[in-house]
N, C-alpha and C positions, 0 to 999 in steps of 0.2 A: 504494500500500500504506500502511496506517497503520500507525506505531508508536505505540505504549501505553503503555511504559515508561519514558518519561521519570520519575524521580527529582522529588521534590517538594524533595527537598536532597539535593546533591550536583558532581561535577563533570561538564563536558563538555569532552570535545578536539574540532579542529576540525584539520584539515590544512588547510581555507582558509576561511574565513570573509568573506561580503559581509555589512555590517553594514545595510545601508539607505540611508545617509547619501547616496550616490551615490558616497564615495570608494575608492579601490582596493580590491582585494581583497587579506587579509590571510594570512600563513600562520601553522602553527605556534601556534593559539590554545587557551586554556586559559579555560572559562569556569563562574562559580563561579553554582549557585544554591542559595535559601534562599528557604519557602515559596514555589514555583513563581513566584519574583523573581531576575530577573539580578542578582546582589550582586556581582561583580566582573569583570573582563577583562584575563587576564595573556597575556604572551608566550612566558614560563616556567613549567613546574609547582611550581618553588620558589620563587615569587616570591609564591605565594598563601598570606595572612598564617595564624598559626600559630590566630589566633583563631577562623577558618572555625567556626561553629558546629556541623561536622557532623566528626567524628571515624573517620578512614577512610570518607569521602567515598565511593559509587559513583560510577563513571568510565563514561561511555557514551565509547567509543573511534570518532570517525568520520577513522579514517586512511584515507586516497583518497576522500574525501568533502569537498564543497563544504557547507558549512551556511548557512543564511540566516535572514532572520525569513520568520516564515509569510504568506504572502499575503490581498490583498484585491479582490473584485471589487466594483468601485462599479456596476454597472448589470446587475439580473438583472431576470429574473421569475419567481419562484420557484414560481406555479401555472401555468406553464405548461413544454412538454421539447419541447425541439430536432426529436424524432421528424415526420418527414412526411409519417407517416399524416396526413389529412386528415379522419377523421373524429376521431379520437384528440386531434387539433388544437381541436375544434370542442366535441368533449365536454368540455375543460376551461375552455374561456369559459362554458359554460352548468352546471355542474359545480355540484352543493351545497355548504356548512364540509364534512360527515362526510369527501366525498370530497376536496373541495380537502387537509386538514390531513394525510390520507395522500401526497399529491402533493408539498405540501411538506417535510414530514420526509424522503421520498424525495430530495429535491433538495437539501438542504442535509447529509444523509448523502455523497451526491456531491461537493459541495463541496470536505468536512472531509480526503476519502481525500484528496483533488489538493492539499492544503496550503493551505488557503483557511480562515482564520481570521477572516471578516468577509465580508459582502455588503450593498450597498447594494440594495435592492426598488426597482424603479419602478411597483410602481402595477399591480394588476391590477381588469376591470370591478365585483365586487362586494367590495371588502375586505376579501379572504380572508387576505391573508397578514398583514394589522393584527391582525385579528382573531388568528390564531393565535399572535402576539406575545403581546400582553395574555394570552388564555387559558391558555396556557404557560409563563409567566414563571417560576414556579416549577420545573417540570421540563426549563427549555429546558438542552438541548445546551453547556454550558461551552466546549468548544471552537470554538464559532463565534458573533460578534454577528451582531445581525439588524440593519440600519436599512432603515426601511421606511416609504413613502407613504402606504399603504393605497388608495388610489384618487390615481391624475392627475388633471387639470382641463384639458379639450377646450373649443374653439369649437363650439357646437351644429350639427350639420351635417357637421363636417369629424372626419379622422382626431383617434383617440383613444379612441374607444366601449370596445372590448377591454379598455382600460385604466385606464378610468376613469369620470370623470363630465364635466357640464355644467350652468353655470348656467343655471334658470329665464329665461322668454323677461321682457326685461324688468330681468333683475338682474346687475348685475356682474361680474365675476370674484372681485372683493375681497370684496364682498355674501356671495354664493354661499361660498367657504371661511371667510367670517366664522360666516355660519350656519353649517357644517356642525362650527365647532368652539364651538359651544353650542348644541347641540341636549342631550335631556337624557343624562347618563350618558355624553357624548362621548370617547372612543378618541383620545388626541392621536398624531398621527403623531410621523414623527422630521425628516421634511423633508417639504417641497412642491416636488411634482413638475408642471411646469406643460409645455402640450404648446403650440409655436408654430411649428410647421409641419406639413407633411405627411411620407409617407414620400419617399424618393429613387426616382425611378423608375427601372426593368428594362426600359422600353423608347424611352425618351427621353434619351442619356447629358448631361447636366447642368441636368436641367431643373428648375426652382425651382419654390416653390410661396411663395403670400402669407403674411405672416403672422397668424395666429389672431386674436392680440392685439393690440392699441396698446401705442405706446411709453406711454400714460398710463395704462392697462390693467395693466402688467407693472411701473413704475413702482408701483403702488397697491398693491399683491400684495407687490411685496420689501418696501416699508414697514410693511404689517400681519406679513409673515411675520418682519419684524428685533423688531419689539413682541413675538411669540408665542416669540421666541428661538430661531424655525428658519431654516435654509436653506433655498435654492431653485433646485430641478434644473431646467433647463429644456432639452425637448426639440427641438432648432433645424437645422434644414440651409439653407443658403442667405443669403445675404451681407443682407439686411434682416432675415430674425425671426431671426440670429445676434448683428447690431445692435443690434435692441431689445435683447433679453437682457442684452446685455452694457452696453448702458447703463441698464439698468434698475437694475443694480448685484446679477444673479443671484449664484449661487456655485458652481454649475459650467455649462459646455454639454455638451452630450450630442452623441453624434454629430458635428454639425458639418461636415456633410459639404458640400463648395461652397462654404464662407465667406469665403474668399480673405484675402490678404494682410492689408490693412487689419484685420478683426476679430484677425485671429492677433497683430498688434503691440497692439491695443486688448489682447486677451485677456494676456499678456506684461508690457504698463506697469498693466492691474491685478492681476496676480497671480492672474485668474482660472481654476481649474483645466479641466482640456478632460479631454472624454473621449472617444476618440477612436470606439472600438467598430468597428474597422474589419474583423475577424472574422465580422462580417454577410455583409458583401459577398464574402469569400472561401468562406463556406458556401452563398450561393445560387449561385454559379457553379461550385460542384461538387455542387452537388443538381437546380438545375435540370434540361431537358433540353439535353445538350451541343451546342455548338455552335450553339445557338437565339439567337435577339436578343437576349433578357434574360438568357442566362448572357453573353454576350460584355458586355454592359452591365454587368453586377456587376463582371465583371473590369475594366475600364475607371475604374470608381466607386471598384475597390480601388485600382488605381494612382495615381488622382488623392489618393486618400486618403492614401498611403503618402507623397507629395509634400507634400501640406500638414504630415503629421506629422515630415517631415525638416523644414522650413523651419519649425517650432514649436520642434524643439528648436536650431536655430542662435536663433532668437528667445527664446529664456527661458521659453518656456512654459508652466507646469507641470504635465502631467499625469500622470492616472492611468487604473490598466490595470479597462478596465470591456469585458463582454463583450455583453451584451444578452441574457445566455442564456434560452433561451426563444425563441426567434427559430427558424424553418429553419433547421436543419443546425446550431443552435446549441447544443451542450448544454452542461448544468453543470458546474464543474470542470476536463473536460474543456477545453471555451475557452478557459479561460484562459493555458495552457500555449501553445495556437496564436493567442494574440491577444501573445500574449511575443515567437514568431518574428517575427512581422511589425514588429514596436519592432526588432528586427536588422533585418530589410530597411529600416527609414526611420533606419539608421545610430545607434543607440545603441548604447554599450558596453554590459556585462556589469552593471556599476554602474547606469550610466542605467536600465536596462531594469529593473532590479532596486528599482530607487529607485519609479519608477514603479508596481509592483506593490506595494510595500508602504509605504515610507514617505507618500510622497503621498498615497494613500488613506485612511491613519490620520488625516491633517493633516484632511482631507477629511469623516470621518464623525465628525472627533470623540471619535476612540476614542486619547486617549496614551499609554497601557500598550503599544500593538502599533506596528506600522512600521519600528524599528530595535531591532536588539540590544544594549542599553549596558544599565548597571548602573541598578536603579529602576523597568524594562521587565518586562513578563510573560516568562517563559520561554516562549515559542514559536515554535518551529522549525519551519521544511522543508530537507531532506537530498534535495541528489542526486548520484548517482555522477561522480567524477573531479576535475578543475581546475576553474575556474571557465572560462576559455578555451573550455572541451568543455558549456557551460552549456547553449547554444541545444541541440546536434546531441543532449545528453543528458535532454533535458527530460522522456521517457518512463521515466525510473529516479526521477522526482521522488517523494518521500514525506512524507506528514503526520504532524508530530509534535506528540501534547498532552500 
C-alpha cells in the first residue's frame, strides 16, 4: 500500500526505528523534517528545539510500527515481468519505445507501492529503459531513481543477446563501448553493465561456464569506464569470470553464483559489493515443473547460494539486496520482500538484512540522500507493522512512503 501523506515539514514518531547503519534497532523515536529533509533525530518529543521551523508540526503517529529508510533494488529489468506466459515473455524482447515505456512505468509503479525508492536497470536488448530515462527526465516519478545501463555488453555468440549488445567481429570490448559512447547525440548510461559468463544451469547442479572476457579485456573496460566516471556491473557465476571481475577492479558482481571461497575473501579485502540475486533460483523451483531435474537443481543452486551468502557475511562482504526482477517467477517489488527472507535464512539480523536493502545500495548507485535515516537525508520511509523482531514473518504489511 502507498502512503501519500507524508508532510513536507513536520514531525514523525516511530515506536522502532532501523536507521540503515546496520546498528540496533531503536525505540521511542521522534523524527523532525523540513522541506522533505531529515533535520533532526530525538529520543524525546521535548527534546526537539523550540526553533523547529514549523509551528504545530503535523505528527504522523506510527505506534506499533517498525519504520525504516525506503528501499533499493540494484538489479532489475524493468522491460521485462516475472509472468511465465511464454509468449508475453517473448513479446517484450521484441516489443517497440511506445510499448516498452508502458511496461516500464508499469514496473516501477510496482516498485514504489513495495517501498523501493531506487532500482539499478541491467540492460535490456534494445535500450529501452535509457531511452525512457532521458525522454522523461522531466516528468519522471520523484519517488523513485532510475540507474540504468541501457544495453549490457555480450561475447558474440554467447549469453547476453536479451540484454544487450556485442562488439563488431574484429573490435574490442573497450573499442565497441568507446564507440557506442560517441556516436552522434549519445545517451550516456549510468553504469556499465558487462556480461562474463553464462547463465547457471537447471540441469547440471554446479556446472560453470568460461569466461566471455579476458582478464585484459575487463581490465580495459574498468579503465575506460573509471575515465567516463562510471561503474561497472558485471555479470559473473563461477570461480574464473568471478576472478577476472574482480580483479579487473569491477564494482559490483552480480549473481555470483559458484565462486567459492577465494573470490568471496578477494571480494571482502576489496570492499567489493556482491549481489547476490538469489530469488532466481527460489522462483524457478517453484514455477518450474515440480519435482523435475531442473526444479530440484534450482533448489540445490538456492542452497549453495544461501551458503556462500552466510560465509560472505562472516567475511565482511558487503552486499546489496538486488532481485533480477524480470526473471521467471520474478516480479517487481514484489522480490524484493522475498529476496529479504532468504538474507534470514543465510543468518542476518534485522539490521544486517536491512542494511543490505538500503544503505549499501545507496553507497552502491550513488544516490547519498537515500540508504539511512539521519539528519541531511531525504525523508523516505517504509513502514511495517509490529517490532522489528516480527520484521521477516511481517514483510507482507510492508508500505511505501513519499
Amino acid at each position: 500500500m502507498m502512503i501519500s501523506n507524508l508532510p513536507s515539514d513536520g514531525v514523525i514518531y516511530a515506536e522502532w526505528l532501523i536507521d540503515g547503519t546496520g546498528t540496533r534497532p531503536q525505540q521511542n523515536i521522534w523524527i523532525t523534517i523540513h522541506d522533505h529533509m531529515i533535520s533532526g533525530i530525538y529520543t524525546c518529543y521535548t527534546d526537539i528545539p523550540n526553533h523547529h521551523p514549523v509551528l504545530n508540526p503535523p505528527i504522523l503517529n506510527f505506534s506499533g510500527h517498525t519504520v525504516m529508510p525506503a528501499w533499493i533494488d540494484c538489479h532489475v529489468h524493468l522491460v521485462m515481468s516475472g509472468t511465465p506466459d511464454a509468449d508475453i515473455r517473448k513479446s517484450q524482447l521484441e516489443m517497440d519505445y511506445q510499448k516498452a515505456r508502458m511496461v516500464i512505468s508499469t514496473h516501477l509503479q510496482d516498485v514504489i507501492q513495495c517501498g523501493i525508492a531506487a532500482v539499478r536497470d541491467g540492460g535490456d536488448g534494445h535500450g529501452h529503459t535509457l531511452r525512457y530515462k532521458h525522454e522523461n527526465r522531466e516528468s519522471f516519478n520523484p519517488a523513485v531513481q532510475l540507474k540504468t545501463a541501457g544495453k549490457a555488453w555480450h561475447q558474440a555468440g554467447r549469453y547476453g543477446k536479451l540484454i544487450g549488445d556485442c562488439p563488431e567481429p574484429g573490435e574490442s570490448l573497450s573499442e565497441a563501448l568507446a564507440k557506442s559512447m560517441t556516436r552522434p547525440d549519445p545517451v550516456c548510461p549510468d553504469h556499465i553493465k558487462i556480461v562474463n559468463s553464462g547463465l547457471n544451469s537447471l540441469t547440471c547442479f554446479g556446472k560453470e561456464t568460461k569466461p566471455q572476457f579476458s582478464m585484459q579485456e575487463m581490465t580495459a573496460v574498468v579503465k575506460f569506464a573509471r575515465w567516463m566516471n562510471l561503474p561497472v556491473m558485471v555479470h559473473a557465476n563461477g570461480k574464473l569470470p568471478v576472478q577476472i571481475a574482480v580483479e579487473s577492479g569491477c564494482s559490483s558482481i552480480e549473481h555470483g553464483f559458484f565462486m567459492g571461497r577465494n573470490n568471496l575473501e578477494k571480494l571482502a579485502e576489496r570492499q567489493i559489493v556482491w549481489i547476490p540475486t538469489a530469488i532466481t533460483m527460489k522462483a524457478y523451483s517453484e514455477w518450474l515443473l515440480p519435482a523435475s531435474n531442473e526444479a530440484e537443481t534450482a533448489i540445490r543452486n538456492l542452497e549453495h547460494q544461501i551458503g556462500q551468502m552466510m560465509l560472505a557475511r562472516k567475511l565482511g562482504v558487503p552486499i546489496a539486496l538486488g532481485t533480477d526482477s524480470g526473471s521467471l517467477g520474478v516480479f517487481h517489488g514484489y522480490s524484493a520482500k522475498e529476496e529479504l527472507k532468504l538474507f534470514q535464512e543465510a543468518g542476518f539480523s534485522v539490521s544486517e538484512a536491512i542494511q543490505c536493502a538500503t544503505l549499501n545500495g545507496a553507497r552502491l548507485l550513488g544516490i547519498p540522500n537515500l540508504g539511512s535515516l539521519q539528519p541531511g537525508k531525504r525523508a523516505c520511509f517504509t513502514v511495517i507493522d509490529g517490532p522489528p523482531e516480527q520484521l521477516f514473518a511481517n514483510l507482507n504489511s510492508l508500505k511505501g512512503l513519499t
